[in-house]
N, C-alpha and C positions, 0 to 999 in steps of 0.2 A: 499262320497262327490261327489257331480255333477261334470262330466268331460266338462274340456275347450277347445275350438279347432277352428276347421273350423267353418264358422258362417252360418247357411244356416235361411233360411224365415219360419218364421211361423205366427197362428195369431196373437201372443201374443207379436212378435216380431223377435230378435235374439236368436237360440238356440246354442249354442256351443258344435259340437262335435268332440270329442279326446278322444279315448277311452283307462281310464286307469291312465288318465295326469290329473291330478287336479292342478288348480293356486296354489295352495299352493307349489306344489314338480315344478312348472316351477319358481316359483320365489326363491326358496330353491336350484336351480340348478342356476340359473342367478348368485344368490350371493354368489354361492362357486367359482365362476371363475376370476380370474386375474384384475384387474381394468382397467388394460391397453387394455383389449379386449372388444370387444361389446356380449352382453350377447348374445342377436338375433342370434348373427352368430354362436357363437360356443357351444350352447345347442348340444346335441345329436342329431341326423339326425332326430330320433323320435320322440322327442321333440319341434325340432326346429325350424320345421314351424307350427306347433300348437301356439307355443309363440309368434310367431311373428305376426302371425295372430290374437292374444288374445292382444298384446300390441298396436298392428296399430287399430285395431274396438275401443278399449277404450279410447285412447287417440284422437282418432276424436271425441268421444262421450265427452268426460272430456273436450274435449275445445270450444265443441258449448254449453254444461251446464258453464261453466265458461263467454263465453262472453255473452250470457242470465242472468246472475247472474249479469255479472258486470254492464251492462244499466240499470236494476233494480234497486240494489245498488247505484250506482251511481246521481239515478238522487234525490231516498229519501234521499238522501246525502245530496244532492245539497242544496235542500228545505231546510234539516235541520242544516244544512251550514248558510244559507241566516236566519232561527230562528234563530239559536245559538248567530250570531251575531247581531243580532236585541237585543235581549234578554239583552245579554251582555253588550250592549250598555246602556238600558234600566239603567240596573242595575247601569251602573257606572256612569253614569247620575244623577241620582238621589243621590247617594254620594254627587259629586258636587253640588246640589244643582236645576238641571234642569229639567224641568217636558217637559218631550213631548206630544204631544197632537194628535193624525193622523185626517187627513181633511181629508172632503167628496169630496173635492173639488180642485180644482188649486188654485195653488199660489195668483195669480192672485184676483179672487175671494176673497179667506181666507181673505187674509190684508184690501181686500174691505169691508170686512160682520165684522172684527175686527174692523176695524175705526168706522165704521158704529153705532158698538157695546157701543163703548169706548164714543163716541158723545152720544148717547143716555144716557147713565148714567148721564153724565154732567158732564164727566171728560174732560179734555184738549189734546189736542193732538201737542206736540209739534215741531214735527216730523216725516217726512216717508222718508228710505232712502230707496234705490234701489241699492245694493251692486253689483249685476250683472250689472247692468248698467255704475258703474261705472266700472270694472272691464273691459266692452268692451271699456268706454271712451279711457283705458289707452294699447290698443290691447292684454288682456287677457279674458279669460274666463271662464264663472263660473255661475254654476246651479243657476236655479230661486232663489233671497233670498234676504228678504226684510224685513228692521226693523221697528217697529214703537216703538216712545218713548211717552212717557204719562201720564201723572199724576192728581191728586187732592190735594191741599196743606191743605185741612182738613185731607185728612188721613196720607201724608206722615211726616206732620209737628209733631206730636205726636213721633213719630220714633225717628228724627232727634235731640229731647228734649233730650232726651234718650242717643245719642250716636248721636254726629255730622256728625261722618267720615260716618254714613250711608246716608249721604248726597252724597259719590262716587256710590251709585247704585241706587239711586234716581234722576230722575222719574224712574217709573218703563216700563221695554221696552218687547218687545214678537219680535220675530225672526219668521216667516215666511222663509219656504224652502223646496228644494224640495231633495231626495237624492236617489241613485244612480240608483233607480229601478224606479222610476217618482213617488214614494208618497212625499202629502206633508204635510209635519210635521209646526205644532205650537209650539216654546218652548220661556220659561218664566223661570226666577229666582223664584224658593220657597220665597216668604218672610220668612217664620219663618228662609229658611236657611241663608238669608240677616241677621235678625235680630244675629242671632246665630253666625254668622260669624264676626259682631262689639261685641259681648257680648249679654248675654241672662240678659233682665230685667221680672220682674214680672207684670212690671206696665205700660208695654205698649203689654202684652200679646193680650187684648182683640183687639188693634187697629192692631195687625198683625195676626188677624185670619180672622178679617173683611176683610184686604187688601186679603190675602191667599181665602179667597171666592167669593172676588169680580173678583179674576182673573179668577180662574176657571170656573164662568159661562161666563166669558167674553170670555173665549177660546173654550168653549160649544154652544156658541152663533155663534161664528164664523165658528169652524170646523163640527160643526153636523147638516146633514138634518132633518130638522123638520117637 
């Protein structure tokens, strides 16, 4: 077995010499002694600057590969941190029933190129609120985020035949916002999960796949460069 020791320069690097002393029998001598004492000190005279000098070179060594490790580490972390919870978000969103959409673009913009979107169709717009705005009205504050509500009473009036109460999520509205890291997100209520949330009918399937595709280009319209 290679002996451990004094550390002298070579090309390759550090070579350790102690002739005789292998880590193995310094760290078999360390741990036969007393707890209450430090190993370093009361090795054998022989031993015992061999060891200490093989414990100080490695433990400098072990803590510049540890805080290298940990920056590394830490920052894929980070990143996968900032996924994870994106993801997760994602995921539970969509339970409830919310589709996100990420914009090319600012806030600002998006609600513009959505109205914009929404008029073109020759649906109605019967509202744009400005949630931050009022927010400072009242001396608080709060990230970019703007709603608009909207509708067509050819498609939503089929629904509400169906199931009145979906008259509380009609018109249908898109949220506009921005969140913590400055992207800005589009989200919209699923219709099918509106529909699913009053009761699932068969006979108004077809008019809640139309509304469900109308939205989607209309948020495709809005969030994506073309």
């Amino acid at each position: 077995m290679q002996a451990f020791g004094m550390p002298t320069e070579t090309a390759g690097g550090l070579q350790w010499q102690c002739a005789g002393v292998s880590p193995v029998r310094m760290a078999l001598s360390a741990a036969a002694l007393p707890a209450t004492r430090s190993p370093t000190r009361t090795v054998s005279k022989r031993h015992g600057t061999c060891f200490r000098d093989f414990l100080g070179a490695n433990v400098k060594f072990t803590a510049l590969m540890l805080t290298a490790a940990t920056v590394v580490f830490g920052a894929a972390c980070g990143q996968r941190a900032i996924t994870g919870l994106c993801e997760r978000k994602d995921a539970e969103d969509a339970l409830n029933g919310i589709t996100n959409v990420a914009s090319a673009f600012g806030t600002h913009e998006t609600m513009d190129r959505l109205e914009a979107a929404v008029q073109n169709k020759g649906m109605t717009v019967f509202a744009r609120i400005d949630h931050a705005a009022g927010a400072v009205a009242v001396g608080l504050s709060l990230r970019p985020t703007e709603l608009l509500v909207f509708g067509n009473a050819r498609g939503g009036t089929p629904l509400m035949q169906a199931f009145q109460t979906i008259g509380l999520d009609l018109p249908l509205k898109a949220l506009v916002w921005q969140d913590a890291y400055g992207k800005t997100w589009l989200s919209y209520n699923d219709p099918r999960w509106i529909v699913a949330r009053h009761g699932a009918d068969a006979s108004i399937e077809t008019a809640t796949e139309e509304m469900a595709t109308a939205l989607a280009a209309l948020s495709r319209a809005a969030a994506e460069a073309h």
